[in-house]
C-alpha positions in Angstrom: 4.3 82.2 -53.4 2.0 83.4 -51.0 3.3 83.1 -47.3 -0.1 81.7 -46.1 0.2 78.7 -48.6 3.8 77.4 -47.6 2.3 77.7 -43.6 -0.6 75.5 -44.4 1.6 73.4 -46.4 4.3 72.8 -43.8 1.7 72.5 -41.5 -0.1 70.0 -43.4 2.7 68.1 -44.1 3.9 67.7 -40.4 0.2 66.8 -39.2 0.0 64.1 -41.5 3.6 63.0 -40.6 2.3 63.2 -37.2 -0.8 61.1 -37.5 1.6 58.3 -39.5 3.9 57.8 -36.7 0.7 57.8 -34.3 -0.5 55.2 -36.1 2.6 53.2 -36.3 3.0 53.5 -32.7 -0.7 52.1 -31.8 0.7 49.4 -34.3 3.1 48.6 -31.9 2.0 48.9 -28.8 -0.9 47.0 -27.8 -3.9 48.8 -26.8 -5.5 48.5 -23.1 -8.5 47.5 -24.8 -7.0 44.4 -26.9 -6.6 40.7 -24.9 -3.5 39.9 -23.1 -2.6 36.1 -23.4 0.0 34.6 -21.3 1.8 31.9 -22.8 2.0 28.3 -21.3 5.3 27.1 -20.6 5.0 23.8 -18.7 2.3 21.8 -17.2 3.7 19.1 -14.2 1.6 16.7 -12.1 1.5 17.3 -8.6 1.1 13.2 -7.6 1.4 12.0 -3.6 1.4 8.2 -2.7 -2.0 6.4 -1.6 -1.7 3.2 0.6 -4.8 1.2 0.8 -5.5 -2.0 3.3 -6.4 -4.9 1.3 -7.2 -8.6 2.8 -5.6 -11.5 1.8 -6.8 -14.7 1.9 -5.2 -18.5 1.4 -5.5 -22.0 2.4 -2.7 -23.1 3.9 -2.1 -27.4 5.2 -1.6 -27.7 9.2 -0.1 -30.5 11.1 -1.4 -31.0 14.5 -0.8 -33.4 17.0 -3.9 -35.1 19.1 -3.0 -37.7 22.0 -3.5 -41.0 20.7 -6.7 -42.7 22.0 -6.1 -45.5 24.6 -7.1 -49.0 23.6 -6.7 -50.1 27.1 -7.5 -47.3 29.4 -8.0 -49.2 32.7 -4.4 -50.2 31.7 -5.1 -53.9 32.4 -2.3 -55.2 30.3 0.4 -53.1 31.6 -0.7 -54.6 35.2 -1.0 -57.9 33.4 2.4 -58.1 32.2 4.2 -56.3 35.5 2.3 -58.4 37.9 2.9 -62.0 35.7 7.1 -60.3 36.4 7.3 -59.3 39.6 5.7 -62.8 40.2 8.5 -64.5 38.6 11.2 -62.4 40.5 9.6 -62.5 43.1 9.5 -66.2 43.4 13.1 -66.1 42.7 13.7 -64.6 46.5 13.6 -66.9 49.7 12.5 -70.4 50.0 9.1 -71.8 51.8 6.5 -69.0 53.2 9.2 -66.3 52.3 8.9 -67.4 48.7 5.6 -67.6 49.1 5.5 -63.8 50.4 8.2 -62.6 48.1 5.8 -63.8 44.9 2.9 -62.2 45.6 5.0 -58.3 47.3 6.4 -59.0 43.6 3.3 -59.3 41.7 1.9 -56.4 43.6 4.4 -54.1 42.7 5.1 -55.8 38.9 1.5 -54.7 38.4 1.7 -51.4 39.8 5.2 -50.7 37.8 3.1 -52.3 34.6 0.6 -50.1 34.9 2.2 -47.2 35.6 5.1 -47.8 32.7 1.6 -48.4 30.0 0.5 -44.9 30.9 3.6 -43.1 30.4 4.3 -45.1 26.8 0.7 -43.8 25.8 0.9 -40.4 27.2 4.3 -40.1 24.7 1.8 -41.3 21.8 0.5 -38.7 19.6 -1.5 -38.9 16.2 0.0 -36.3 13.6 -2.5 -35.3 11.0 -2.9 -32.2 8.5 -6.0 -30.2 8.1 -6.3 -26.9 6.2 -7.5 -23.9 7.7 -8.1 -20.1 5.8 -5.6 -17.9 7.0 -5.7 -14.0 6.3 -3.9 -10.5 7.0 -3.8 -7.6 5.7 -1.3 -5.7 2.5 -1.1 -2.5 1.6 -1.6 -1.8 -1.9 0.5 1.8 -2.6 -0.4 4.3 -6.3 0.3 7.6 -6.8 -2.7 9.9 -7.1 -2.8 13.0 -9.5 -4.0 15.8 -7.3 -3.1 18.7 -9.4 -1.0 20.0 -12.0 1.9 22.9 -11.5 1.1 25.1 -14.8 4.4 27.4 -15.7 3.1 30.5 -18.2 5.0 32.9 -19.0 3.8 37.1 -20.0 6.5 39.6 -21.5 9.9 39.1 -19.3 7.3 37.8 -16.2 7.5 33.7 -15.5 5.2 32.1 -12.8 3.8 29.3 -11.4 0.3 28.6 -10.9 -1.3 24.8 -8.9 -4.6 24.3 -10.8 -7.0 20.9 -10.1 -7.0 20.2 -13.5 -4.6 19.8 -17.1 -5.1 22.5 -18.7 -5.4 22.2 -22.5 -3.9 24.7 -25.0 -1.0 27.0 -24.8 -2.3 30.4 -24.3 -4.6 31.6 -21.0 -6.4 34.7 -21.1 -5.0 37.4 -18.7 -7.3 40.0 -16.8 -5.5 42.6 -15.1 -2.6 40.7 -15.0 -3.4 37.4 -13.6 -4.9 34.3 -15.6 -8.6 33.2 -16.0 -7.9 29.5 -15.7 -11.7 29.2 -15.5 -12.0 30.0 -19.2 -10.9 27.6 -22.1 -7.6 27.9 -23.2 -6.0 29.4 -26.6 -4.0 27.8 -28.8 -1.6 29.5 -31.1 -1.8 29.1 -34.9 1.5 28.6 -36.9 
């Protein structure tokens, strides 16, 4: 055999050997050119607690207490009465002008004490009655509020965190040089 054809034999042999392993090995390895995808692990709301004022109304039954109106406010029959006793005692005392004296001192003072005793019993006399009146304050109505979501996605041995304003939906997220485009839809994995 001629020496030239075993060369270009070997030869050919090991470059096509050659260009099967290179093509295995772009197999394998994926190309700069091809999309990355990062895989989405977990997705948790980020919540925080909202109070809100709210007014509360209701009807609710009062007693009060008035001072009860005088029937007799000149307090005549308080004088009456004290006047018509401290007359009798009165006339109880002494004998002849002394009795006569002692009557009338009594009925003075009867009627003063009359009148005076009538306006304390009134002023210790109340009407009770119940009215209803609207009565309000204020409660605080408490909610959690979404205001985010904690997405975990994960890319070759690589696991991070990322806070986005929005659930993200589907499993996969398109990475550009190395970091996710949450702006773009989401991937989901066949199978």
């Amino acid at each position: 055999m001629n020496k030239s054809i075993v060369i270009g034999t070997t030869l050919s042999v090991l470059g096509l050997g050659g260009l099967g392993f290179g093509a295995w090995q772009v197999q394998q390895v994926p190309s700069e050119s091809e999309p990355q995808f990062a895989e989405v692990v977990a997705v948790q709301p980020v919540t925080r607690s909202v109070e809100t004022p709210r007014e509360v109304c209701e009807d609710v039954v009062v007693q009060q207490q008035t001072q009860a109106p005088s029937r007799d406010p000149h307090r005549i029959a308080g004088t009456a009465a004290g006047a018509v006793v401290g007359g009798l005692l009165g006339n109880q005392v002494g004998g002849g002008s002394g009795k006569t004296l002692a009557t009338v001192a009594g009925a003075v003072g009867g009627g003063f004490a009359g009148r005076e005793i009538q306006g304390r019993i009134e002023a210790n006399q109340t009407q009770t009655y119940a009215t209803t009146q609207r009565q309000c304050h204020t409660v605080m109505d408490s909610s959690e509020e979404t205001v985010g979501y904690d997405v975990t996605w994960r890319h070759g041995e690589t696991t991070q965190v990322s806070r986005l304003d929005h659930q993200p939906q589907g499993n996969r997220v398109l990475l550009e040089e190395g970091q996710p485009r949450w702006d773009l839809p989401l991937a989901s994995t066949e199978g």
